[in-house]
N, C-alpha and C positions, 0 to 999 in steps of 0.2 A: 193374741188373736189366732183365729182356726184358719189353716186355709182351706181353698173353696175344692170342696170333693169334686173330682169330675165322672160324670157317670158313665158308665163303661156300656155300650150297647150290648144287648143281650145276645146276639150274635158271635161278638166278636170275644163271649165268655164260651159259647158254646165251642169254639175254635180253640180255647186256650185251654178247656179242660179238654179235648182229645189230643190238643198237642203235648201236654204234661203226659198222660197216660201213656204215648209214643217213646218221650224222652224219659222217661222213668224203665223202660221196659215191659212194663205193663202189656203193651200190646207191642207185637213185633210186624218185621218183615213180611209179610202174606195173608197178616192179620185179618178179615175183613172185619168192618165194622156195620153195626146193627144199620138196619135201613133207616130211610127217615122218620114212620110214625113208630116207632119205637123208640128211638131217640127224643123225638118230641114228647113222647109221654116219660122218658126218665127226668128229662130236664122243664118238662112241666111246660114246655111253651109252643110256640105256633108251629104246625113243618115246614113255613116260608122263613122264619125266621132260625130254623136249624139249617135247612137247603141253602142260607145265605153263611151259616159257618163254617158250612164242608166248600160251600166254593172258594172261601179264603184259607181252607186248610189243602184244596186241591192246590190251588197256585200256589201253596209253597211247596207243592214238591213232595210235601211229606204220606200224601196218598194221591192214589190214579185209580181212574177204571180200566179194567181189562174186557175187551171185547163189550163194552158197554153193562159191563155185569155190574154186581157192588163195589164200594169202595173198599178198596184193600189197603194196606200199610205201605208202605213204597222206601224203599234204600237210595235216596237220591245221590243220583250219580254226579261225581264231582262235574262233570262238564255242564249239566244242568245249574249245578247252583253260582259256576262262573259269570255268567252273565251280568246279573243284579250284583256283585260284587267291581267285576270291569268300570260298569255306569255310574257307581259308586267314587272308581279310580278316578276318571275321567272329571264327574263333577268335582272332584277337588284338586282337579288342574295339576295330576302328578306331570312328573316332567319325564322325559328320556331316561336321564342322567339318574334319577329316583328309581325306576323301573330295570334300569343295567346293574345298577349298585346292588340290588335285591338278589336278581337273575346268576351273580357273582356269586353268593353264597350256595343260591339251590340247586342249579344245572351242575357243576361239578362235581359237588351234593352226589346227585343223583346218580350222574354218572360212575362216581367209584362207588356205591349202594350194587348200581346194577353188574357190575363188572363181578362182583362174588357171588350175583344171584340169576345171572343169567342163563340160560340154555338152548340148545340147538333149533330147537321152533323160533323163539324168540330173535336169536339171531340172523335166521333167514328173513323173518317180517322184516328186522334194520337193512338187511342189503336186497331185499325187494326195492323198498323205501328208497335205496339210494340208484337200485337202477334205473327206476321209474325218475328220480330227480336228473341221473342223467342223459334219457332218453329225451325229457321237456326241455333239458340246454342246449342239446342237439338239433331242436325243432325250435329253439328261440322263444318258447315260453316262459310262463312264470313256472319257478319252482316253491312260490310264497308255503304257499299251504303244506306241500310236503316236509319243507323244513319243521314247521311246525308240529307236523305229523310224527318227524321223526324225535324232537324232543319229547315229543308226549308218552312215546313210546320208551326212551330210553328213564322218564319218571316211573310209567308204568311199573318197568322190570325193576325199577330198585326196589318195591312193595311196600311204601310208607305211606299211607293214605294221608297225613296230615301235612307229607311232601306236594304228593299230589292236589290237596285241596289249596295250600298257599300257592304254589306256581302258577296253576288253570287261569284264574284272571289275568296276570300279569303277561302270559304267553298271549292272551287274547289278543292283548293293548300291541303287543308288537306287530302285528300282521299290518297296519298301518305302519308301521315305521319303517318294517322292511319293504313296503312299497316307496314310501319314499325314497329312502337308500338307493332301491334298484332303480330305477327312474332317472336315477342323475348321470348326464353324462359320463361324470368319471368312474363312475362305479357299475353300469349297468353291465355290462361284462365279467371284468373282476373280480367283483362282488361273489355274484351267484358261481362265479368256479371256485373262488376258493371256502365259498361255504362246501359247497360236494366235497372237497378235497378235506376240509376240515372234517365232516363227517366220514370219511372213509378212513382217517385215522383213530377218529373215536371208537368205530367199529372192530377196526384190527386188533386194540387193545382190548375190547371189551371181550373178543373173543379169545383173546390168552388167558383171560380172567385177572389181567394188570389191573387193579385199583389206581397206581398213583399216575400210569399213562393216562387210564380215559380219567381221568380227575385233571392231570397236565393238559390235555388232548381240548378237552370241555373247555377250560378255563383260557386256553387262547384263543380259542374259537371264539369266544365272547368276549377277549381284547380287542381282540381283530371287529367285529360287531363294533365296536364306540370307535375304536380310529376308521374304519367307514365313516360313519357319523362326521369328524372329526376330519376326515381328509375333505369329505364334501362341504364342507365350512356352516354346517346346522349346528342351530345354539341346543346346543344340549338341555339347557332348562326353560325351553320352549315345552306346554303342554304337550302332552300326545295328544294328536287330533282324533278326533269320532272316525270310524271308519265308514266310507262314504260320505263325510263331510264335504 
């Protein structure tokens, strides 16, 4: 017996041949691509129904308009494609404990990457980073975001894009978790000084150019992260919540 072909809308062929041409190299970075009645006359079909390929070829990211001009080829930036990946996470009810385990191999990762490839700009941006975190502890705010800031930053400087694109989800999912965390009475204090503290050590090393410090440095900072968890008595393989749920 055959099985039952399924027909592929003509649209979402016209999206499949400009994204091969993309991912082939074909067309690159700044590329534009033909306007619509010219695409419609190479692909032989309606301009509503090529206008409907490029709109699913814009929302992935893989081209944009500039200043409302043509479509160009676009380098999506790993924090763009984070998203749809996190939503991903989420709906398959990763847990804590799943999301630290991971974060265990990349962030220390990262951090001995960055410690041989850092330099003097870059290391100003991490202790801007950390005066700013803490001026907000001084003032009794959150420091959620800039934590996050500053891991993204210490991915950043190690320069492994395929670092960077596995982490980006994963770092998303925690900004809920460290609201939780900071929230609890036993931690709302504690918590957030000795994360700064933790980050001011990673920095000092990062700027000797120590690999196995901020690699040391990283990796207890993210022990310290699960025994939080673990002193406030949350089940570690409890999903991570949506944030704003």
């Amino acid at each position: 017996m055959f099985q039952r072909i399924e027909a592929v809308p003509a649209y979402r062929i016209v999206c499949d041949a400009i994204e091969k041409q993309i991912m082939s190299g074909r067309l690159g970075a700044g590329d534009q691509l033909p306007i619509e009645t010219e695409l419609a006359e190479q692909f032989g079909l309606a301009r509503h129904t090529v206008r409907e390929g490029l709109r699913l070829l814009e929302e992935s990211g893989l081209v944009g308009r500039e200043a409302g001009r043509r479509l160009v080829v676009k380098e999506p930036h790993y924090a763009e494609l984070a998203p749809r990946a996190s939503r991903a996470l989420i709906m398959q009810r990763v847990t804590f404990e799943e999301l630290w385990e991971v974060s265990m191999s990349l962030e220390p990762s990262a951090a001995a990457r960055a410690a041989s490839r850092i330099d003097d700009d870059q290391i100003a941006a991490l202790e801007d980073n950390l005066r700013q975190m803490e001026e907000e502890l001084a003032a009794g705010r959150s420091i959620i975001a800039l934590d996050v800031a500053f891991h993204t930053l210490v991915a950043e400087i190690a320069g492994n894009k395929a670092l960077l694109l596995a982490r980006e989800p994963i770092s998303q999912l925690f900004y809920p978790a460290l609201e939780k965390l900071f929230a609890h009475p036993l931690n709302c204090v504690t918590g957030p000084r000795r994360l700064a503290d933790a980050h001011r050590h990673i920095i000092d090393a990062l700027k000797h150019h120590d690999r196995d410090a901020a690699e040391l440095w990283m990796r207890r900072h993210m022990v310290d992260f699960r025994r939080g968890y673990e002193l406030c008595s949350f089940d570690l393989r409890e999903a991570i919540a949506f944030e704003g749920a």
